[in-house]
N, C-alpha and C positions, 0 to 999 in steps of 0.2 A: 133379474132385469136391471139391478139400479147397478149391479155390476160391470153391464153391459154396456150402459149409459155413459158411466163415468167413463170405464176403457174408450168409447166413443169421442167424451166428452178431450180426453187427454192427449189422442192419436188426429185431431182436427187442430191442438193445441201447437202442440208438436209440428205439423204439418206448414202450420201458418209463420208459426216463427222459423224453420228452415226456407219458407219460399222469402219471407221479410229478408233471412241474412244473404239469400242468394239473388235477391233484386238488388243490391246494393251494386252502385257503379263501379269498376275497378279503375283505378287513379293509379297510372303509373307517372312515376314522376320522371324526369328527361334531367338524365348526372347534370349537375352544376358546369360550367366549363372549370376549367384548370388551367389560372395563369403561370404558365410552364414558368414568363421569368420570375415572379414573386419565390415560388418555390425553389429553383436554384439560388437563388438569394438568399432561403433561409437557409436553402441546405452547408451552402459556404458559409455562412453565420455560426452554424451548428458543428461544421469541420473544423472550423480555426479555433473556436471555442473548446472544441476537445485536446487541437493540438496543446493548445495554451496550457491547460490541463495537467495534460499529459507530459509537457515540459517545464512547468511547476513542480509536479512530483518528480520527474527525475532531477529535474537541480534540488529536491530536497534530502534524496537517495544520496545523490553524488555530495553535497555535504556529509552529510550523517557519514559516511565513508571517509570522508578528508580529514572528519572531527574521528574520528575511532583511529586513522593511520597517525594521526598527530599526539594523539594520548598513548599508540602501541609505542611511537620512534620516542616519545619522553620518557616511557617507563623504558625503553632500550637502553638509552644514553643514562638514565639514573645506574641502571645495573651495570655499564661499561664503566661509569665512574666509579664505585663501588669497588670493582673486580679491580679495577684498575689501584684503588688507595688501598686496595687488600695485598695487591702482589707489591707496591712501593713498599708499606711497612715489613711484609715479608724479606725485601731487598735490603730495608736498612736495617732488621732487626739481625741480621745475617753479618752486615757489613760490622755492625756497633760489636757480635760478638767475638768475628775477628781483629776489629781493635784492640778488643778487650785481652783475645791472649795473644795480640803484641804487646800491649804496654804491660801485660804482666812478664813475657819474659823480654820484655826491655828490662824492666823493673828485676826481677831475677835476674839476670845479667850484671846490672850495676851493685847489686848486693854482695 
């Protein structure tokens, strides 16, 4: 019997608090308006701001680029120079040893 009761007591319980949560009013609310020009406003705020952006980091790219072509053409020109004082002494090391055997058979000659 007291099982009955309480089953009783719990399904009136129950009962009461679903009819509570289903008398409650339904409130719908009506959208906000939408000031169309505010919002094109931000949106062009928001566009140029990315261009900006985005034309920051390519002038930072296109640097970074200009600095790496400028340090390949230095180390270019060092090794042009290079090549370049390696084949002169090759030239005069050449020339000095055909002086050498003229004035020796200059020198033989005059002997």
């Amino acid at each position: 019997m007291k099982f009955k009761k309480t089953k009783l007591i719990n399904l009136i319980a129950i009962s009461l608090l679903v009819t509570a949560c289903n008398d409650a009013p339904i409130q719908n609310k009506a959208p906000e308006p939408v000031d169309v020009q505010a919002t094109e406003k931000i949106n062009d705020k928001l566009l140029n701001s990315m261009r900006k952006i985005s034309d920051q980091q390519l002038s930072q790219v296109e640097d970074a680029g200009k600095d790496a072509l400028e340090l390949l053409a230095e180390s270019d020109r060092q090794e042009l120079i290079d090549l370049t004082i390696e084949e002169s002494s090759e030239a005069v090391l050449d020339g000095g040893e055909k002086t050498l055997k003229l004035l020796e058979d200059i020198n033989g000659i005059s002997e």
